[in-house]
N, C-alpha and C positions, 0 to 999 in steps of 0.2 A: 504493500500500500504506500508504504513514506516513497520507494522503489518511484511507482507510477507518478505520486505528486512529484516526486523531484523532476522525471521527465518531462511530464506535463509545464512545472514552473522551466525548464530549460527552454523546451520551446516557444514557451512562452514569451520568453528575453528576448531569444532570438528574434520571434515575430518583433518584438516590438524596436526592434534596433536593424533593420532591414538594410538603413543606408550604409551600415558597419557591415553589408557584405557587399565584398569585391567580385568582379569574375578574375579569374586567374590570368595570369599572362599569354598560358594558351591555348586560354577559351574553351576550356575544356573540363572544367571543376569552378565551385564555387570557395570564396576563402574568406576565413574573419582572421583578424588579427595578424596577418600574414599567415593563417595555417589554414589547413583545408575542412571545407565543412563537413564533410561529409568520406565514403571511401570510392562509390562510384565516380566512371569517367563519360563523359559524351564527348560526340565529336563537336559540338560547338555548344554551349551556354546563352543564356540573357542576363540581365538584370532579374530581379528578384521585384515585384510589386507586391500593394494588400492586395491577398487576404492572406500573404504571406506564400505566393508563388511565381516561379522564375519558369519560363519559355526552353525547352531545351531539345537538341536532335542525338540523334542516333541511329545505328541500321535498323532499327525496326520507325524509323518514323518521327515527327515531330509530336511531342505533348508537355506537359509542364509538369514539373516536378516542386514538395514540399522543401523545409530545410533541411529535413533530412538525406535530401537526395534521394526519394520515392516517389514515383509516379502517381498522381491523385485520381487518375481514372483508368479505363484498359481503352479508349479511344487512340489512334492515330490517327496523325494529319502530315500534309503537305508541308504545311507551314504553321507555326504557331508564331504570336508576341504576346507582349506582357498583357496584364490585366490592369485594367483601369475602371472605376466605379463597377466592381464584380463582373465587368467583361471582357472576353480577351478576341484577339483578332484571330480566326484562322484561316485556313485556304485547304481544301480539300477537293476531290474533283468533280463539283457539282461548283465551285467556284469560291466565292468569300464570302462570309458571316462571322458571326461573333454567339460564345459559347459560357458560360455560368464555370465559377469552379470545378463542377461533378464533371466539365465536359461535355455539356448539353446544349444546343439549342437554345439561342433567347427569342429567337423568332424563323420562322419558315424561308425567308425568304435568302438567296444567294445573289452576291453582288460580284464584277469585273475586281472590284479591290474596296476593301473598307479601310478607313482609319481607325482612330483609338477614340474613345468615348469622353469626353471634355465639357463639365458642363451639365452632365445629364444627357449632351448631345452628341453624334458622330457624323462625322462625312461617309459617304459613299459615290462608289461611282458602276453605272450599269448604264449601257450601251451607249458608252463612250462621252456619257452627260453627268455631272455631278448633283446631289443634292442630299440634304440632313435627315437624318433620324432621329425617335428618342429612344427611348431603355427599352421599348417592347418591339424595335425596328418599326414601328409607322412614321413616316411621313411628317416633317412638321410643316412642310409647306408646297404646294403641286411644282411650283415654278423649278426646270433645272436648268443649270449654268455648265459652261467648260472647266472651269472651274470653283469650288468651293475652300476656305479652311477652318481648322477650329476656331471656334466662340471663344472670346475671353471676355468677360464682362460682360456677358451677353450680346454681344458685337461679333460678327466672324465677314469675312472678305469674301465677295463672290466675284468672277470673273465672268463674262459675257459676252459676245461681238466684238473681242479684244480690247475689248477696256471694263474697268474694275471698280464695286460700287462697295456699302456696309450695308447690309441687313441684321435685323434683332432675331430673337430666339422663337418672334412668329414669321418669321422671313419677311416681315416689311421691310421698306429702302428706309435706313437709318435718316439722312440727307437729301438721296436721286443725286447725288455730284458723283461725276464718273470721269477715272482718268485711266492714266498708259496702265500705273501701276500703284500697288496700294498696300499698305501693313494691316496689322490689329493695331490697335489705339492701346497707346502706355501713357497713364498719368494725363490721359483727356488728351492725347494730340496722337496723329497717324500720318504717318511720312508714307508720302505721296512723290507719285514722277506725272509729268506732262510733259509736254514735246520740247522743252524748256528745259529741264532737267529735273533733280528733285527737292523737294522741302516738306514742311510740317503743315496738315490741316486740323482744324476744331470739331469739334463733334457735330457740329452743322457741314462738315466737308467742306469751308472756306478755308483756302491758304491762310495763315497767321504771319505771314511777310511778302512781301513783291521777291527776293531773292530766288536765285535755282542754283544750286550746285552741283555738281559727278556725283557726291555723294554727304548719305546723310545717315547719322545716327538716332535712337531715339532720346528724347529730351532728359537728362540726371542731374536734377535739383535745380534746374530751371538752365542747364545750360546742353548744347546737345555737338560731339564733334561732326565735323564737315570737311570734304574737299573741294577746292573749287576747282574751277575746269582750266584754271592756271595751273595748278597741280601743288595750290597750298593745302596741308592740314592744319585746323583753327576750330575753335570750340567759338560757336556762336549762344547768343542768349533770343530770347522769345521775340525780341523783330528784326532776329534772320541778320544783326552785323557779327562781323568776327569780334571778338571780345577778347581771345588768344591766339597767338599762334603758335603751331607743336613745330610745325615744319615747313619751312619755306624753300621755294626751288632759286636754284643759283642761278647765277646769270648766264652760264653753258650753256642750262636744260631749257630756260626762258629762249635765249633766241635759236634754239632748234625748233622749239613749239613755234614761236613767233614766223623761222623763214619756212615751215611745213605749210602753212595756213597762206602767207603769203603766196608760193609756189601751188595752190591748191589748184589751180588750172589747170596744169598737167593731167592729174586724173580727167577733166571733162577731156581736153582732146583728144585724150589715147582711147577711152571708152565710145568716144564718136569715131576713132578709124576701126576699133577691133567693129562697131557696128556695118563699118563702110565695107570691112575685107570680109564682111559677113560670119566673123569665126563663130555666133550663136550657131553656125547651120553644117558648120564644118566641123567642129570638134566635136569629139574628140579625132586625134590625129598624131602619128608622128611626126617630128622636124623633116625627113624629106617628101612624106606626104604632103604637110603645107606648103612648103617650099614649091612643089611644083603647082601645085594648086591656088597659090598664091601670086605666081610667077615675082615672087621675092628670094632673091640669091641666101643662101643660109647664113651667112654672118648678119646681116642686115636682119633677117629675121628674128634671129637667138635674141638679138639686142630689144625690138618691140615685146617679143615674148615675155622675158625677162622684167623688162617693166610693167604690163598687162600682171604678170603673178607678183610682184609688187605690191601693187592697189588694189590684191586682192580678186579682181578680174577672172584669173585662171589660176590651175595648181599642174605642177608638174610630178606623175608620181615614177618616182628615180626606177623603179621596178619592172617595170613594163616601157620605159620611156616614152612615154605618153603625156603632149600635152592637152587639159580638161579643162571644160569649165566647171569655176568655183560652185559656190552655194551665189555668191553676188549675179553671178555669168549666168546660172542656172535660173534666177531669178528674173533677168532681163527677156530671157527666152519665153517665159510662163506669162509676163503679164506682155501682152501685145504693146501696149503704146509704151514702153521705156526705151526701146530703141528707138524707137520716135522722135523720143524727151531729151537723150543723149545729143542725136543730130541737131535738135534746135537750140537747146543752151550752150553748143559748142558757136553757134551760131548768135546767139545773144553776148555771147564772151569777146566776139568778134566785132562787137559794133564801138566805134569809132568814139561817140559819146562818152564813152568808161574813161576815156584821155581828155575828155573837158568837161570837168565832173565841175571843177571850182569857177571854170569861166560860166557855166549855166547856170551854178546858184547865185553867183552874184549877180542875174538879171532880177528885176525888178517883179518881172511877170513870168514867167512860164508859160509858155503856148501849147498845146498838146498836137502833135504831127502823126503821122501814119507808123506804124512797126513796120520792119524790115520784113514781116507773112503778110502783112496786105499788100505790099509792093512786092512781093514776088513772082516773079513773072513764069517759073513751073506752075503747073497746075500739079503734078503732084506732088510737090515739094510743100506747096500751101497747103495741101490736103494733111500731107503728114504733120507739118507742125499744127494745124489744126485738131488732128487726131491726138498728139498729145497734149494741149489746150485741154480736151473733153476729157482727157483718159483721169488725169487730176482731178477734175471737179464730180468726175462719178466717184471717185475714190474720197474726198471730202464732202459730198453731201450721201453720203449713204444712211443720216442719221433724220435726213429732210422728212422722210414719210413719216415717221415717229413721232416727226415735234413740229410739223406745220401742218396745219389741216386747208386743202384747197378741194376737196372733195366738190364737187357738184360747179365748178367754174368752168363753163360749156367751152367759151371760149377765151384760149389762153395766150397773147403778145411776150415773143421773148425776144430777148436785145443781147447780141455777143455768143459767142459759139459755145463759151462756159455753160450756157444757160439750158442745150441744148441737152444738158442731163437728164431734165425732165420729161424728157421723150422718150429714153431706157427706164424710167422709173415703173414700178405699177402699183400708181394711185388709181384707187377704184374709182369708178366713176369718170375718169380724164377724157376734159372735153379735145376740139379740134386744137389744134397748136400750130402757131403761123411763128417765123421769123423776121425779123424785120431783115433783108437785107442787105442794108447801106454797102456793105466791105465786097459784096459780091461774094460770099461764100459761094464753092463749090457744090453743085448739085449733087455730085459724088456723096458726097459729107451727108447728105439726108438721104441718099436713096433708099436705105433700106428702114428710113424712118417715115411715121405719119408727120411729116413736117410740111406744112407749104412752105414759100420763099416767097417774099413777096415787100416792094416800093415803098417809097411815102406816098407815092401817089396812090398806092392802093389801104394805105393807111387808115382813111375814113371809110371804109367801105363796111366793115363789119365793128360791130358794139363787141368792144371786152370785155371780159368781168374779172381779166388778173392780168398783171404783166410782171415781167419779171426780170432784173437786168443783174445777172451774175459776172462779176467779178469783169465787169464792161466801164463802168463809170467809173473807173480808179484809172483809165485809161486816159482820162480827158481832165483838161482846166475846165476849172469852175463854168463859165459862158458855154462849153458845149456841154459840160451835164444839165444845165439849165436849158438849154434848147431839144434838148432829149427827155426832160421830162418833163418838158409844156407840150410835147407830143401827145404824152401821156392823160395830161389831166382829165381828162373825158372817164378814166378806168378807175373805179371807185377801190380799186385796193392794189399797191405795187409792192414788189419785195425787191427790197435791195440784198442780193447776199456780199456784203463784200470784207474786208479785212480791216477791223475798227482800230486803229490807234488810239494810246492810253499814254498821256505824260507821264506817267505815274510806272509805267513799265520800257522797256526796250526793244518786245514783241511789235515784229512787225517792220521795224527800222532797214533793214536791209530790202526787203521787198520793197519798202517805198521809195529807193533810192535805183532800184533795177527800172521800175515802172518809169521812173523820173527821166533816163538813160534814154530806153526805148522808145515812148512814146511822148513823154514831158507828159505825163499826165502824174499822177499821187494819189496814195491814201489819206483817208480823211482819217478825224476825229468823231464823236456822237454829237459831239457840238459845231464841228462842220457841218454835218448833214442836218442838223437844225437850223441852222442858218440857212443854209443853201433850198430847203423843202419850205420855210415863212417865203421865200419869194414866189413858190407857185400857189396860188390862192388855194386854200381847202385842205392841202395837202398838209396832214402830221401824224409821227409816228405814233402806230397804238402799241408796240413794242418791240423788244428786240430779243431774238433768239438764240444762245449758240449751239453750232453747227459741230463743233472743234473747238482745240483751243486757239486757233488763228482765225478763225471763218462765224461770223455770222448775220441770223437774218433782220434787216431793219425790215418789218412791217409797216408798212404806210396803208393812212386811208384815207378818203375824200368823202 
């Protein structure tokens, strides 16, 4: 009897000192105090959890073992882990579920992979969609995502349409703020990425600073470290300035970053000849394959090669002597219009303007002139820089159906080729759709759309009920947006989508300085386009929408 209690109080201890056992160096026993718990051996070990059992394998199987190093049930499995709120994960060949100390079943159902229970709650994932359970495996909310993780605080991260929101423990949207990338919230704040880089948001999912940095930590004791994208490490405080610095880059590594960024050209032209010598359609290939196929002598060629796997472009693997395209190369192949986008901005790099950058701001005015695609005298060369124009703005407004509703607007005026997304979309209900054609787009460009083309003179002939000028008035000084949307005024509701500048941020700065280049036309502010909309009589915004974190919609109405 004292025999049993003395065991009993032994195991006892043990239970209760669980983080005082080690797994062995290798992985193969468990040990307290440097000695071994127990005399059996597995081929590999876990941690030990409550209720006081550790995950273990062997040839006959995975299943979990007590302190003593005894099996608690006669089940095997595939795979076992630890136990967490009385459940443990396993994998057996009906799939993944989660099983009770005895080894049993907490629920019927098999999942592609479960996680660990946190909260009361677990993730799963089944046919290839994520979503939460509670302790009995039901459902806490229908909605699934690409990705889920655990709840802390009742908050967990869901991922979606490649960007990332907070839901609570009934799966409502903590916020609805959705960005690149997203944490659990520690001490009321969740670091966050958008196309900017990353920083700290509030439990309403508003950034707590304008700043973005490479990287970020999360906030300890009101200070949280950072990298910036100069490549200092500095521990900032709650409005995002550096307040320390751990580590600062020398003046070596600053002007290597510095003449990388300056020299950044290079990559456009080389990606616009590897598009011109068509290697998306040739590779892969050996060096005297291309060569003859190239009618480029092989010195000459090693040397482009060479550079192309540089930037990433292509890989060369030593083995097979083969030169391939990257994951980058591979990518330009899959999405249509990027070979496109390459030939035009090697061609925007080209224009003349980038060399009298300072004599055109010191003019007075700014006149807005034709791009180098309306003056091009190919027709398929306009078509292609066209094609990429569109291929961008389907790729940035793919969030439009969601968060603008035009449902039942028969007939719809669109202005600029950007605008032309709305013709790939499938809004229910979408009435006829006419383009205005001032620039002469190509017929090509809509044939295989319901698009008419169509004059100013043919302008009044039909009553709108939406127009729509994407990413078009950023294009023009002030007098020709104003003559473009006294066109308009007859249309009782216009969406401007275009790209808003903020004093108050630096988003957006360089795109208004390219537009500036090409066309002399600029982005505005919300207080430009207030200004500019009090001069058409009727016309004010009923709100604004974002699209992105660069892009969104000004709603107008009359």
């Amino acid at each position: 009897m004292q025999n049993m209690q003395h065991e009993k109080t032994f195991d006892q201890l043990i239970k209760d000192n669980l983080k005082s056992i080690k797994i062995s160096p290798c992985e193969r026993f468990h040990e307290l105090l440097g000695n071994p718990l127990y005399e059996n051996r597995f081929i590999k070990v876990g941690k030990f959890h409550e209720p006081g059992l550790a995950p273990v394998y062997d040839q006959t199987g995975a299943y979990h073992i007590n302190v003593r190093g005894e099996a608690v049930y006669h089940y095997r499995f595939l795979k076992t882990f630890g136990f967490y709120f009385n459940r443990a994960a396993v994998e057996d060949d009906t799939g993944c579920y989660h099983i009770d100390p005895s080894g049993c079943r907490v629920y019927k159902q098999s999942y592609q992979w479960v996680g660990n229970y946190q909260e009361d709650i677990c993730v799963v994932r089944k046919h290839n969609k994520c979503f939460h359970i509670n302790l009995n495996g039901n459902r806490i909310y229908q909605k699934e995502y690409d990705y889920v993780g655990d709840f802390k605080d009742g908050i967990a991260v869901v991922y979606g349409d490649s960007k990332a929101t907070h839901i609570n423990h009934h799966g409502k949207l903590v916020h609805n703020k959705w960005y690149k990338n997203l944490n659990i919230f520690h001490k009321g704040y969740s670091i966050a990425e958008d196309q900017h880089g990353w920083f700290h948001i509030d439990i309403n999912g508003d950034p707590v600073y304008q700043q973005r940095f490479k990287m970020v930590e999360a906030f300890y004791n009101g200070m949280a470290k950072v990298e910036t994208f100069e490549g200092v490490l500095g521990q900032i405080d709650i409005t995002g300035n550096v307040k320390f610095s751990i580590f600062d880059l020398g003046k070596e590594s600053q002007v290597h970053r510095i003449s990388a960024e300056l020299s950044a050209f290079w990559k456009t032209y080389l990606t616009s000849v590897a598009i011109e010598l068509d290697l998306l359609n040739i590779l892969p290939a050996t060096m005297p394959v291309l060569s003859k196929k190239l009618n480029i002598i092989v010195p000459n060629l090693e040397r482009l090669l060479r550079a192309l796997w540089e930037i990433g472009f292509i890989d060369y693997d030593k083995d097979k002597d083969l030169w391939q395209l990257s994951s980058k190369g591979k990518c330009f192949k899959e999405i249509p219009f990027l070979p496109k986008a390459a030939t035009m901005w090697a061609r925007v790099a080209a224009e003349k303007n980038w060399l009298k950058i300072a004599d055109i701001l010191k003019q007075k005015s700014i006149s807005s002139f034709e791009s180098f695609k309306e003056r091009e005298a190919s027709e398929d060369k306009k078509i292609a820089f066209y094609q990429a124009l569109l291929g961008y703005s389907r790729f940035d407004t793919k969030e439009f159906n969601s968060r603008i509703n035009i449902d039942g607007a028969k007939n719809i005026l669109l202005f600029g080729v950007h605008s032309l997304f709305l013709a790939y979309s499938d809004i229910h209900n979408k009435g006829s759709i006419v383009l205005y054609n001032e620039h002469k787009v190509p017929r090509q460009l809509v044939e295989n759309l319901k698009v008419k083309l169509i004059t100013q003179e043919e302008l009044s002939v039909t009553n709108y009920e939406l127009g729509v000028f994407c990413r078009f008035l950023q294009h023009y000084d002030d007098d020709k947006v104003l003559s473009y949307l006294k066109l308009v005024k007859g249309i009782s509701r216009i969406l401007l989508i275009e790209t808003i500048l903020d004093y108050r941020s630096p988003a957006g700065g360089s795109v208004d300085i390219n537009v500036m280049v090409e066309t002399g036309g600029k982005l505005r502010t919300l207080s430009d386009w207030e200004k500019i909309l009090k001069q058409v009589k009727g016309f004010k915004i009923s709100s604004v929408v974002p699209l992105t974190d660069y892009l969104s919609v000004i709603d107008v109405r009359c």
